[in-house]
MIZAKE-771853 format. One record per residue: chain; residue in three letters; x, y, z of N, C-alpha, C in turn; residue number from 1. Coordinates in pm, whole numbers, padded with zeros to 5 digits, m for minus. Atoms other than C-alpha are relative to their C-alpha. Layout:
["A" "ALA" [X Y Z] [X Y Z] [X Y Z] NUM],
...
% end
This chain:
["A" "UNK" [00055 m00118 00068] [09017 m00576 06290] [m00091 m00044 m00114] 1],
["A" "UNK" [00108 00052 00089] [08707 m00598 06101] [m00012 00134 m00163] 2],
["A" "UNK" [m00070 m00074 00070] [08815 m00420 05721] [m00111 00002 m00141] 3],
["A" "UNK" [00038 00008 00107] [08596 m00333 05419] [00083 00065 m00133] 4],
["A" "UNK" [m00112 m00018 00113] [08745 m00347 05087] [m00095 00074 m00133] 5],
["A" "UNK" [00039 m00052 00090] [08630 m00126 04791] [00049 00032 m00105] 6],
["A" "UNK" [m00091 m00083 00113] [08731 00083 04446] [m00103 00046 m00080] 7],
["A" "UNK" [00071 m00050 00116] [08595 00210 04131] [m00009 m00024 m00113] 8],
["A" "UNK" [m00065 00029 00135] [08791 m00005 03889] [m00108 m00108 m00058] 9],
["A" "UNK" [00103 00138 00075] [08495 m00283 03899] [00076 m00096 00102] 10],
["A" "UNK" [m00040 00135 m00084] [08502 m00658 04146] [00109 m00053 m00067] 11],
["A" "UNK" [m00054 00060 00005] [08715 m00774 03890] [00157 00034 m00042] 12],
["A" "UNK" [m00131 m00022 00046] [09001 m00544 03862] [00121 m00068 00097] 13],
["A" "UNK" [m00136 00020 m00047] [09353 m00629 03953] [00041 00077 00122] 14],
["A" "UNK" [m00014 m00124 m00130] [09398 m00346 04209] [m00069 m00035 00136] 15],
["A" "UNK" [00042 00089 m00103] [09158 m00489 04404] [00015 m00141 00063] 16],
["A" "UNK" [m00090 00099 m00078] [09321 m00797 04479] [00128 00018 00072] 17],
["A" "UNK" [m00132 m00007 m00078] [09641 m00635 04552] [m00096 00090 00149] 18],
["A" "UNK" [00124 m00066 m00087] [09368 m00377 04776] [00006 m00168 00155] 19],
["A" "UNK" [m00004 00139 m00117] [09284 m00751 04961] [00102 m00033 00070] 20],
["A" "UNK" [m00125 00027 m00092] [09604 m00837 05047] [00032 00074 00115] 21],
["A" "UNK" [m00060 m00077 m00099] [09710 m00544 05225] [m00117 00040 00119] 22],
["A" "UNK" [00077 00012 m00104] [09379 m00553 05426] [00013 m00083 00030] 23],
["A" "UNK" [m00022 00122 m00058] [09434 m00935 05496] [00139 00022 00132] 24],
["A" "UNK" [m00059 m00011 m00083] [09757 m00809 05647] [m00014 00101 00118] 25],
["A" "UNK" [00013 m00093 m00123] [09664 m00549 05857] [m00117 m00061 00111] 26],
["A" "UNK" [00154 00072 m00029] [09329 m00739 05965] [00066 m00093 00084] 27],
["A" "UNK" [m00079 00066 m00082] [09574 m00985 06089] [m00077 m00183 00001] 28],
["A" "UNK" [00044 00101 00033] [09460 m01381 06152] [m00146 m00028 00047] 29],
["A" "UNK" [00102 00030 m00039] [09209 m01330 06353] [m00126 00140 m00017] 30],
["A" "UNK" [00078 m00078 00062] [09045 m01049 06170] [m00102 m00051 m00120] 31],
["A" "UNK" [00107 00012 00139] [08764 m01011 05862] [00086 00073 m00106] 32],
["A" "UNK" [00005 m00083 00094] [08796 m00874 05529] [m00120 m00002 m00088] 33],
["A" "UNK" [00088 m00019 00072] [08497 m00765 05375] [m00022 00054 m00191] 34],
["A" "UNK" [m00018 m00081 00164] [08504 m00693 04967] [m00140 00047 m00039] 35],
["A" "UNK" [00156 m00064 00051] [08186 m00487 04833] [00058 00099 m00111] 36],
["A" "UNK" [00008 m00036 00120] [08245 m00367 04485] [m00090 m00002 m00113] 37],
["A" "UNK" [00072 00022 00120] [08122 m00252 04185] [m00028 m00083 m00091] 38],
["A" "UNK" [m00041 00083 00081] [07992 m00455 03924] [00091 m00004 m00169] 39],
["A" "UNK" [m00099 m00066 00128] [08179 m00239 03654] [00054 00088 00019] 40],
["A" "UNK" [m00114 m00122 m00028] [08418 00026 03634] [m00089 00126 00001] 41],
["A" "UNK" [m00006 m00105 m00026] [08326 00365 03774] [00103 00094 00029] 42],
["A" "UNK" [m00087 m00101 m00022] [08606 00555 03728] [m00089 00160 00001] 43],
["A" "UNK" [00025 m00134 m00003] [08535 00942 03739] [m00146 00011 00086] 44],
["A" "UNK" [00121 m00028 m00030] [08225 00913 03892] [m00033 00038 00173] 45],
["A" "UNK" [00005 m00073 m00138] [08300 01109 04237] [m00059 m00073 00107] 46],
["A" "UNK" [00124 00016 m00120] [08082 01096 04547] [m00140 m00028 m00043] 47],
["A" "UNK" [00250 00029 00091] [07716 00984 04276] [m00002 m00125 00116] 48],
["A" "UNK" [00092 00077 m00034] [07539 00835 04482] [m00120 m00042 m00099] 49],
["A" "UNK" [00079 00060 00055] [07286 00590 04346] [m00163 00030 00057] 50],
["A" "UNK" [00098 m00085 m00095] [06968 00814 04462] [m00160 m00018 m00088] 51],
["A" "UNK" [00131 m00037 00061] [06668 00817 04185] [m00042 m00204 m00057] 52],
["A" "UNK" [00066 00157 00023] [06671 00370 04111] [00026 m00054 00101] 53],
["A" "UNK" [m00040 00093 m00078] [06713 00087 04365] [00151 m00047 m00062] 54],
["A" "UNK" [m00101 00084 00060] [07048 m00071 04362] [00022 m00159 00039] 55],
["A" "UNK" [00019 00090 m00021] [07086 m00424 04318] [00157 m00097 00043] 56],
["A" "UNK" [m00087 00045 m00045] [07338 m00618 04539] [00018 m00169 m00022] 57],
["A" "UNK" [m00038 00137 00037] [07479 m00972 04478] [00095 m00056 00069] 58],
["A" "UNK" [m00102 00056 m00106] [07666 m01191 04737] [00035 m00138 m00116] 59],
["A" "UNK" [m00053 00105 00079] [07917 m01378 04522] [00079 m00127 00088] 60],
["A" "UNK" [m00090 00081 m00106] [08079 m01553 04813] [00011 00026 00150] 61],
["A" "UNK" [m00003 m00036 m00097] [08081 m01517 05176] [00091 00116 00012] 62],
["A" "UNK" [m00085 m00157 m00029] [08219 m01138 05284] [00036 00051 m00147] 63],
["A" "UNK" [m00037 m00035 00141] [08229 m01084 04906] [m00110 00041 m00104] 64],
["A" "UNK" [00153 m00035 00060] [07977 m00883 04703] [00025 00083 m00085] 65],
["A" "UNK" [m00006 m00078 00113] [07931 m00690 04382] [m00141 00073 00047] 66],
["A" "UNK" [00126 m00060 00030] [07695 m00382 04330] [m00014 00075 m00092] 67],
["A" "UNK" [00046 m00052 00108] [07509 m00220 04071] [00010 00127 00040] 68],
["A" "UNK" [m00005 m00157 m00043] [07629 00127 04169] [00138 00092 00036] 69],
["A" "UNK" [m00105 m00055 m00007] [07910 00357 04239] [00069 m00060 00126] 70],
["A" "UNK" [m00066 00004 m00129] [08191 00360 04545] [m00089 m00012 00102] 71],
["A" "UNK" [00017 m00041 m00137] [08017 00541 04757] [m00150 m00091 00019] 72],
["A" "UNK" [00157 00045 m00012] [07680 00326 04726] [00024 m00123 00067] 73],
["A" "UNK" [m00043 00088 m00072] [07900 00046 04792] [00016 00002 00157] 74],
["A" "UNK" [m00057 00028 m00154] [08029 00157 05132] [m00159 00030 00052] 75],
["A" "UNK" [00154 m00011 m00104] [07612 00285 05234] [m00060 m00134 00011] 76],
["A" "UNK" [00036 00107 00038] [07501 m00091 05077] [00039 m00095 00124] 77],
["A" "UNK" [m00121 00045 m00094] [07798 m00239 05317] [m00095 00008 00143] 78],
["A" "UNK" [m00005 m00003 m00163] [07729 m00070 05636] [m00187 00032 00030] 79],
["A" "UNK" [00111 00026 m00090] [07330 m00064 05632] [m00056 m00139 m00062] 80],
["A" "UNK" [00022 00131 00021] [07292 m00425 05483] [00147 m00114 00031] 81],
["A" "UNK" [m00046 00094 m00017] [07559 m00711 05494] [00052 00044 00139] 82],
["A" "UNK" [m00086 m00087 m00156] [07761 m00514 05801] [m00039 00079 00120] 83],
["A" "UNK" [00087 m00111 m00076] [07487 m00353 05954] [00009 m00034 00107] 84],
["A" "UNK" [00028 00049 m00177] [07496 m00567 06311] [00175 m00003 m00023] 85],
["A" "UNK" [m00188 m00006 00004] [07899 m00534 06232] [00094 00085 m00051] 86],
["A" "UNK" [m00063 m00106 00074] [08047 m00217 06137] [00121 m00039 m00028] 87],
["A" "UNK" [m00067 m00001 00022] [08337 m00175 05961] [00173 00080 00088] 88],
["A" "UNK" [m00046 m00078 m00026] [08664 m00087 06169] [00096 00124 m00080] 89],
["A" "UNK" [m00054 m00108 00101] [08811 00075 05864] [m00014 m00070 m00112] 90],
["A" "UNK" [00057 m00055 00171] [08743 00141 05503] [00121 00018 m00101] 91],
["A" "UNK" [m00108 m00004 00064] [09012 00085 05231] [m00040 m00016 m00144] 92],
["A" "UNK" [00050 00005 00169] [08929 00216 04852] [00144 m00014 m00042] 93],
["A" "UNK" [m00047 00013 00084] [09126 00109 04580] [00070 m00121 m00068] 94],
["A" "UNK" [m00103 m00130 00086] [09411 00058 04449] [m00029 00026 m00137] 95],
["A" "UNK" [00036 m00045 00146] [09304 00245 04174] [00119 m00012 m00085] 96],
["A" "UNK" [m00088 00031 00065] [09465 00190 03865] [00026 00132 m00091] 97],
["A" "UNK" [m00012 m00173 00047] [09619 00563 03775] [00004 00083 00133] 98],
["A" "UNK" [m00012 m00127 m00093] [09685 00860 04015] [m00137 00054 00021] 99],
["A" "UNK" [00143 m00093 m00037] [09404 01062 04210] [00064 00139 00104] 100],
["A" "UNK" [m00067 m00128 m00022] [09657 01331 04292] [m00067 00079 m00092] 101],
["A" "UNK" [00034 m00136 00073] [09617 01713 04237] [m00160 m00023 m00079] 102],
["A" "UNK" [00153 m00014 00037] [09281 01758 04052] [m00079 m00080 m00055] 103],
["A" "UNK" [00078 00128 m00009] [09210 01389 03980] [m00060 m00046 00099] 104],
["A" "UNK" [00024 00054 m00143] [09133 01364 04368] [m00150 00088 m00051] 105],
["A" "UNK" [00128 m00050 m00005] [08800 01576 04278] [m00138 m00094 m00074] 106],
["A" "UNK" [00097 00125 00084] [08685 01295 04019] [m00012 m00141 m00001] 107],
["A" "UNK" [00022 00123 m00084] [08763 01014 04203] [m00105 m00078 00069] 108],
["A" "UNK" [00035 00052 m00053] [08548 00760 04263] [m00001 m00125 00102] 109],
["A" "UNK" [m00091 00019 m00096] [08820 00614 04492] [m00015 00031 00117] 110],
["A" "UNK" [00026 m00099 m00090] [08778 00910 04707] [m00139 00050 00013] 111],
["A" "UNK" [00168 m00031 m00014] [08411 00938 04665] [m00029 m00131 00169] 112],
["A" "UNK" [m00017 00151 m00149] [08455 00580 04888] [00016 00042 00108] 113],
["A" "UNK" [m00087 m00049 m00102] [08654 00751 05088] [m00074 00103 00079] 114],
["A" "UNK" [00100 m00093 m00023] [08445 01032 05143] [m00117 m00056 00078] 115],
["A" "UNK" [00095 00014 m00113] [08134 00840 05254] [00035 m00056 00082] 116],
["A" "UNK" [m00021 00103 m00091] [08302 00600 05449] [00043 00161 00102] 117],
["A" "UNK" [m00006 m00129 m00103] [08413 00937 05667] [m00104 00027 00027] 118],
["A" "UNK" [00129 m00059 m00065] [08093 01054 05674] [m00073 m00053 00083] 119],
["A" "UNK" [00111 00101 m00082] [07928 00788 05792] [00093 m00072 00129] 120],
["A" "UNK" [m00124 m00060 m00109] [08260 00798 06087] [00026 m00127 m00001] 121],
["A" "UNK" [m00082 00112 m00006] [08440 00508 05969] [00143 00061 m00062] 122],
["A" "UNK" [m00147 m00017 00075] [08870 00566 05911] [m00022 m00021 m00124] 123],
["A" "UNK" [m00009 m00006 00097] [08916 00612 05581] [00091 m00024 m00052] 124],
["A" "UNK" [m00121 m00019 00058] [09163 00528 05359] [m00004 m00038 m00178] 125],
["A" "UNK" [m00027 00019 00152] [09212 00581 04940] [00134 m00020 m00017] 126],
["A" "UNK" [m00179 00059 m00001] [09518 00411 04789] [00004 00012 m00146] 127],
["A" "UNK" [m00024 m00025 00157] [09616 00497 04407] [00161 m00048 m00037] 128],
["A" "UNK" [m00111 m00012 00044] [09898 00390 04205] [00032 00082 m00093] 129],
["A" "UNK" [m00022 m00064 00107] [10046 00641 03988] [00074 m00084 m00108] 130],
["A" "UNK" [m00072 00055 00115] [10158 00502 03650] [00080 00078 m00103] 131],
["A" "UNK" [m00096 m00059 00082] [10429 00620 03417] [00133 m00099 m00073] 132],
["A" "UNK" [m00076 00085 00089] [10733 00513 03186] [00092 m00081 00092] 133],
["A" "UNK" [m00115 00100 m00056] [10938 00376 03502] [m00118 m00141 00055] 134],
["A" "UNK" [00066 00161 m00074] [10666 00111 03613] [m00174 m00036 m00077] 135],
["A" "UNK" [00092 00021 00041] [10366 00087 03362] [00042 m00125 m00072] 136],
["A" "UNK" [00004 00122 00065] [10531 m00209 03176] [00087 m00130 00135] 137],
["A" "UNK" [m00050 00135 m00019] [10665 m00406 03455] [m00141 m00090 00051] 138],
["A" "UNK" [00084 00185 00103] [10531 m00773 03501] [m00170 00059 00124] 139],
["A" "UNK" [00147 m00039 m00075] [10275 m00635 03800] [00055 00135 00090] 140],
["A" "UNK" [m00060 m00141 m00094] [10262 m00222 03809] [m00040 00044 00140] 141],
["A" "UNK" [00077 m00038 m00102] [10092 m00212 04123] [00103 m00096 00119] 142],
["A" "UNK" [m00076 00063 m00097] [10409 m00393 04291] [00054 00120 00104] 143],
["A" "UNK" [00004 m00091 m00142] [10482 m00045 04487] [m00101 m00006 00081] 144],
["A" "UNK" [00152 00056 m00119] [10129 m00077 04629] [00010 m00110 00090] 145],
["A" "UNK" [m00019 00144 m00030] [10197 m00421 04689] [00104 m00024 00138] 146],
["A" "UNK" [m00121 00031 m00075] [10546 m00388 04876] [m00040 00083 00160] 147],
["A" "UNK" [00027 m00109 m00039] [10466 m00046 05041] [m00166 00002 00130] 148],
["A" "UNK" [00116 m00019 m00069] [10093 m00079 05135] [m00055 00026 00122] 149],
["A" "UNK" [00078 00011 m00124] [10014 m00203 05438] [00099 00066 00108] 150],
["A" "UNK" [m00086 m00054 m00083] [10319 m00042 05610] [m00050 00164 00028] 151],
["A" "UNK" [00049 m00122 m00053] [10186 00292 05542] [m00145 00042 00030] 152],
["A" "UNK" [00144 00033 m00109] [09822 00224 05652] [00053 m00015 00115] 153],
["A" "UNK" [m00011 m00001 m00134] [09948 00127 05984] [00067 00121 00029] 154],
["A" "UNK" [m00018 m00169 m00091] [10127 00496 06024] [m00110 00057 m00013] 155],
["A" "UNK" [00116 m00102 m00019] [09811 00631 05931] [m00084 m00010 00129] 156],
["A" "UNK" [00050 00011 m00109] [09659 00413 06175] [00007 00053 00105] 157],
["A" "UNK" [m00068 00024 m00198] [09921 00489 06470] [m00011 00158 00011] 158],
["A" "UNK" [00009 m00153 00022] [09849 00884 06328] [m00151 00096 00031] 159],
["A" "UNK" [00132 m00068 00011] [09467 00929 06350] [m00010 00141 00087] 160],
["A" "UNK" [m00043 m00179 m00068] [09451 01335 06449] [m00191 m00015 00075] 161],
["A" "UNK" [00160 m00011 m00029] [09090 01428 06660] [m00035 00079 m00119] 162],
["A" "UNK" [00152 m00103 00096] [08800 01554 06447] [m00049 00107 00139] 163],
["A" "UNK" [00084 m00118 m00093] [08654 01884 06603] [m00044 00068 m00086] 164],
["A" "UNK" [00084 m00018 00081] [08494 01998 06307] [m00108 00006 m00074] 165],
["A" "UNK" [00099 00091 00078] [08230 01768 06241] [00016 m00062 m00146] 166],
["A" "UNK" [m00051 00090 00155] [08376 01639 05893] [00146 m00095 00084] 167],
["A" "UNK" [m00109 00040 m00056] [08606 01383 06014] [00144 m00014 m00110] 168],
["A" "UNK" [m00111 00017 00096] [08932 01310 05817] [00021 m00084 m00086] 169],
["A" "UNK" [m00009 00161 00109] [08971 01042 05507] [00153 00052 m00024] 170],
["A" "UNK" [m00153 m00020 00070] [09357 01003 05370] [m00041 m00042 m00145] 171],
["A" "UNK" [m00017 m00005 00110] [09461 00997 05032] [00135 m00032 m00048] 172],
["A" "UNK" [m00136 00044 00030] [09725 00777 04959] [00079 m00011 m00152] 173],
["A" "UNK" [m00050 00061 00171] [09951 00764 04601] [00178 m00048 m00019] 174],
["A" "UNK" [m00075 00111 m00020] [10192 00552 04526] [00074 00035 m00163] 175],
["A" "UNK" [m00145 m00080 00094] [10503 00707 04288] [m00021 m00099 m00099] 176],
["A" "UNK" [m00025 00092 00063] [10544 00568 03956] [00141 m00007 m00045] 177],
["A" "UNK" [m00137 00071 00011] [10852 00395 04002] [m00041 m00170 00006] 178],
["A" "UNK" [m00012 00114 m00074] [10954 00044 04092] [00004 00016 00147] 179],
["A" "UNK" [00016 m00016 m00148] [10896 m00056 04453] [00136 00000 00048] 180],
["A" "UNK" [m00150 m00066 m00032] [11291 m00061 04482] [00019 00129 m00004] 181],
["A" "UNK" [m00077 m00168 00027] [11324 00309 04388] [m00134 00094 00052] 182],
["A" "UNK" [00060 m00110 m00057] [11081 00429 04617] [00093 00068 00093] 183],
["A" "UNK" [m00088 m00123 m00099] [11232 00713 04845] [m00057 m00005 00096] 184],
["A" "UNK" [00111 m00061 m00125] [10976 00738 05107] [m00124 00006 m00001] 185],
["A" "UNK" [00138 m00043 00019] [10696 00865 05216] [m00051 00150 00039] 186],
["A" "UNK" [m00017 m00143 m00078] [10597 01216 05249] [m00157 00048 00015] 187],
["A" "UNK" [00126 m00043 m00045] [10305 01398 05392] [m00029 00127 m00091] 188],
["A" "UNK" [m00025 m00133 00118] [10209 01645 05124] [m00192 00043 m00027] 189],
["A" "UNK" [00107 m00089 00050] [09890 01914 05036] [m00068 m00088 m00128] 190],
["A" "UNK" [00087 00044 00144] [09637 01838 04751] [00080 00099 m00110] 191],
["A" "UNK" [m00040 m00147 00076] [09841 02023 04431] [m00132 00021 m00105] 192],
["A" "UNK" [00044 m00061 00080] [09727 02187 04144] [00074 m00035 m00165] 193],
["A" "UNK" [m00083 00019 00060] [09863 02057 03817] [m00021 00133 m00122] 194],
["A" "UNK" [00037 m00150 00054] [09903 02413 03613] [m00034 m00040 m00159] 195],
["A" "UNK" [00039 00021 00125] [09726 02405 03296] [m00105 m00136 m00082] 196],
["A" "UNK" [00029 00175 m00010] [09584 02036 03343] [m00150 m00016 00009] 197],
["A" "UNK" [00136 m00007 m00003] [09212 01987 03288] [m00071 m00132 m00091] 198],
["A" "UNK" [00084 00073 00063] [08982 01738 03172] [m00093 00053 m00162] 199],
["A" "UNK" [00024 m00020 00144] [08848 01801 02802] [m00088 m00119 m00108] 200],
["A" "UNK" [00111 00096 00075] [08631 01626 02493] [00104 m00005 m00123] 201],
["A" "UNK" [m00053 00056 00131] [08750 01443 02176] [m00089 m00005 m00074] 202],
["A" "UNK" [00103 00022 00100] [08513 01478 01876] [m00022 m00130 m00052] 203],
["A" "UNK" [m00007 00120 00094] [08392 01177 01681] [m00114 00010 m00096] 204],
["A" "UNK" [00138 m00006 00054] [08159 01171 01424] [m00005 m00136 m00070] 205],
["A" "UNK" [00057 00116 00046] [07983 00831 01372] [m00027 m00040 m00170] 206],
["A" "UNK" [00062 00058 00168] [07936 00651 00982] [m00138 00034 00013] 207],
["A" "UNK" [00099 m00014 m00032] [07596 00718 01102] [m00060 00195 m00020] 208],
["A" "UNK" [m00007 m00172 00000] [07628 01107 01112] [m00027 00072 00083] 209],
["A" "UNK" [00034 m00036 m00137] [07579 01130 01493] [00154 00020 00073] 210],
["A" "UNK" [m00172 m00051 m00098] [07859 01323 01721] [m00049 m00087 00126] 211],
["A" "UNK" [m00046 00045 m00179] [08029 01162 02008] [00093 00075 00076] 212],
["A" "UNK" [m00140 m00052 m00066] [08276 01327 02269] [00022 m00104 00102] 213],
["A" "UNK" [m00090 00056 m00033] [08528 01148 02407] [00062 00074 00116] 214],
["A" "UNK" [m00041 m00019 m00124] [08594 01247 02774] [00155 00007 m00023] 215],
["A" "UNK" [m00122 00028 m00030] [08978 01288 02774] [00084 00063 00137] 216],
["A" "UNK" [m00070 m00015 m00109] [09232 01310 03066] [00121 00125 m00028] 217],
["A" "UNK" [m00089 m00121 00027] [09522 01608 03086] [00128 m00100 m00003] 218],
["A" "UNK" [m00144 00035 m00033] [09918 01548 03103] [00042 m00033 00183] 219],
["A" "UNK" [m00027 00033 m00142] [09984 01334 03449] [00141 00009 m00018] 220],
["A" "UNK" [m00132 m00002 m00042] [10356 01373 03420] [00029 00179 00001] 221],
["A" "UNK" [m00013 m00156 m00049] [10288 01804 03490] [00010 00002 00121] 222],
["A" "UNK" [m00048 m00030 m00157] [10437 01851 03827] [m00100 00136 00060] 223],
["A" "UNK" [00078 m00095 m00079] [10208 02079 04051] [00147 00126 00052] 224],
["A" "UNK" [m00044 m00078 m00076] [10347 02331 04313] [00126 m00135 00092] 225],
["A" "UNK" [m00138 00074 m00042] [10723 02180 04507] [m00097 m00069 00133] 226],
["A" "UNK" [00060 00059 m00113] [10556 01986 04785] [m00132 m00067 00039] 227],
["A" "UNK" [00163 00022 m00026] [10219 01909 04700] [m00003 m00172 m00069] 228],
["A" "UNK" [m00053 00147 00009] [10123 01535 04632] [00050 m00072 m00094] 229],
["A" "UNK" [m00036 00032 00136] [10171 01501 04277] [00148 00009 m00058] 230],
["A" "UNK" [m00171 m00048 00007] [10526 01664 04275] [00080 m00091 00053] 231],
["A" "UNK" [m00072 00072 m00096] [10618 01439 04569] [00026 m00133 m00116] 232],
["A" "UNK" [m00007 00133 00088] [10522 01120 04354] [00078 m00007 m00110] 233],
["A" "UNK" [m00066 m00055 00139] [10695 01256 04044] [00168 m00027 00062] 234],
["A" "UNK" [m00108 00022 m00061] [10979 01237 04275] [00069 m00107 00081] 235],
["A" "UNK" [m00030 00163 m00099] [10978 00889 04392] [m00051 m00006 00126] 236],
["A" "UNK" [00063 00033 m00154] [10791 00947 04727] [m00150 m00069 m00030] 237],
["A" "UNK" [00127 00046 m00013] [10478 00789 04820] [m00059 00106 00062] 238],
["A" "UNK" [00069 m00072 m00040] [10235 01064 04883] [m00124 m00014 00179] 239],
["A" "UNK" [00080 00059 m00168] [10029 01064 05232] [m00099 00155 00025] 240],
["A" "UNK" [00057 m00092 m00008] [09753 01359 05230] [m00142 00012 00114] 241],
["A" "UNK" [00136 m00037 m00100] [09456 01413 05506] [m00088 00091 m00079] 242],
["A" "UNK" [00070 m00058 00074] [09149 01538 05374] [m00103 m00001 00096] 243],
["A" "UNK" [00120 00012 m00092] [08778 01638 05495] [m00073 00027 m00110] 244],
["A" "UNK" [00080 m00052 00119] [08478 01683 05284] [m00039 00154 00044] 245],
["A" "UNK" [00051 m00175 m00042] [08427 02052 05430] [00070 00078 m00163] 246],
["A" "UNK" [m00047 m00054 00093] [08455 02255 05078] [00012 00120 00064] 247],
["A" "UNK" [00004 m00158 m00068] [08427 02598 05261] [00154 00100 m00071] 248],
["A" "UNK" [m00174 m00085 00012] [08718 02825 05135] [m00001 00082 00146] 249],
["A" "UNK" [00014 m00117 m00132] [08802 02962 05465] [00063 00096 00028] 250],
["A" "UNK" [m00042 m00175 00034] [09043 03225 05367] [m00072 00048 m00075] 251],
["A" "UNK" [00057 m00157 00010] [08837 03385 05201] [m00094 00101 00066] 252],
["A" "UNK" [00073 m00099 m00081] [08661 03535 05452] [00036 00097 00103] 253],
["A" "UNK" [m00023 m00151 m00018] [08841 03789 05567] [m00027 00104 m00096] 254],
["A" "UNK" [m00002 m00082 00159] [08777 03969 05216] [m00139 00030 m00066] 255],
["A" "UNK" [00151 m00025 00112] [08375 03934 05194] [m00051 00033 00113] 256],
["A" "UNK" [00075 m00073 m00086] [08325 04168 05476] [m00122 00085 m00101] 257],
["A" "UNK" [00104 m00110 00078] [08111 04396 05216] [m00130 m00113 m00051] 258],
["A" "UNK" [00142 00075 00060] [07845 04089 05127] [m00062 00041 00117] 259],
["A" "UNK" [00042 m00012 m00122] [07762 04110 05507] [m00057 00119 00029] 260],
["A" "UNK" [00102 m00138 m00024] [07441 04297 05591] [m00016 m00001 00151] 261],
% end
């Protein structure tokens, strides 16, 4: 199996080495692993594509490359330059370092990865660790990722559902913050909603006498709705979600018979 490796944390985070591993094992001995990463951290920075400059790519090592651009520029960079006479048989962002449950999955540039690599009809797969007070100080928190990983990539594998939609499917994997002993499982769970939970600004005003805001994050230990992925993780499961980029609300259209001329 021929496997490209990605994230958002930057080539030289930590996540992405544990990320390698668990493609080395699924890839097997007589597989590839391809790494194509950023050359700095893009967290929050969705599905941006790198659209109005050139982006500039850098082969640091055979199958190993940094770029001047987001996720998703990485996986287009990937599959119409270094991979182009060799597609990728699957696509593996992360492991991000932090949760991309409930309404972090919208600002993910994890899932932005994830996203084009679907589009452009390669398997998909985003992998997040959630962090919290049972596993942010041990010696390496990304040891549930670590233990866990590649076991539940291969159910996704042995799971792939047909596309008849035209948006094919990306997963969205997260990874409980516990220890990898006190995981419970794994459960198949909805995108939640964490109630009240929103992204927000921090004032600063410079010695200079110029304002700054300060991007800040909400409360990740607010449990969503009983079943959805964030709740699950909160609960010691490893989350397992299917996704498509189709935004459409499609209930609501029983209800906008009156726009219709």
């Amino acid at each position: 199996m021929r496997i490209l490796v990605t994230n958002d944390d930057g080539i030289n985070a930590p996540g992405l080495i544990v990320l390698e591993g668990i493609a080395k094992s699924l890839a097997g001995p007589d597989g590839e692993v391809w790494t194509i990463a950023p050359a700095f951290e893009q967290s929050g920075v969705a599905h941006c594509i790198n659209y109005v400059k050139p982006t500039l790519i850098t082969e640091l090592e055979p199958r190993r490359y940094m770029i001047e651009g987001s996720p998703a520029d990485c996986i287009l960079c990937a599959l119409y330059d270094p991979m182009k006479d060799a597609r990728p048989d699957l696509i593996l962002s992360g492991v991000n370092r932090g949760n991309n449950a409930a309404e972090n999955t919208l600002y993910s540039g994890t899932i932005g990865a994830a996203i084009e690599g679907a589009l452009q009809g390669v398997l998909s797969i985003a992998l997040s660790q959630f962090y919290g007070p049972d596993n942010r100080d041990l010696e390496n928190p990304f040891e549930t990722a670590v233990q866990h990983g590649a076991d539940v990539c291969r159910r996704i594998l042995a799971q792939q559902p047909k596309d008849e939609n035209g948006y094919s499917v990306f997963w969205n994997v997260n990874f409980p913050p516990v220890a990898a002993a006190d995981v419970k499982g794994i459960r198949t769970a909805p995108q939640g909603r964490r109630p009240g939970v929103n992204f927000s600004t921090i004032p600063h005003d410079a010695p200079n006498g110029r304002r700054f805001l300060w991007i800040a994050g909400g409360n990740q230990q607010v449990a969503p709705a009983d079943g959805t992925d964030a709740a699950v993780n909160l609960e010691g499961y490893i989350s397992v979600t299917p996704m498509r980029a189709d935004l459409t609300a499609h209930d609501a259209f029983p209800d906008l018979s009156d726009i219709n001329t």
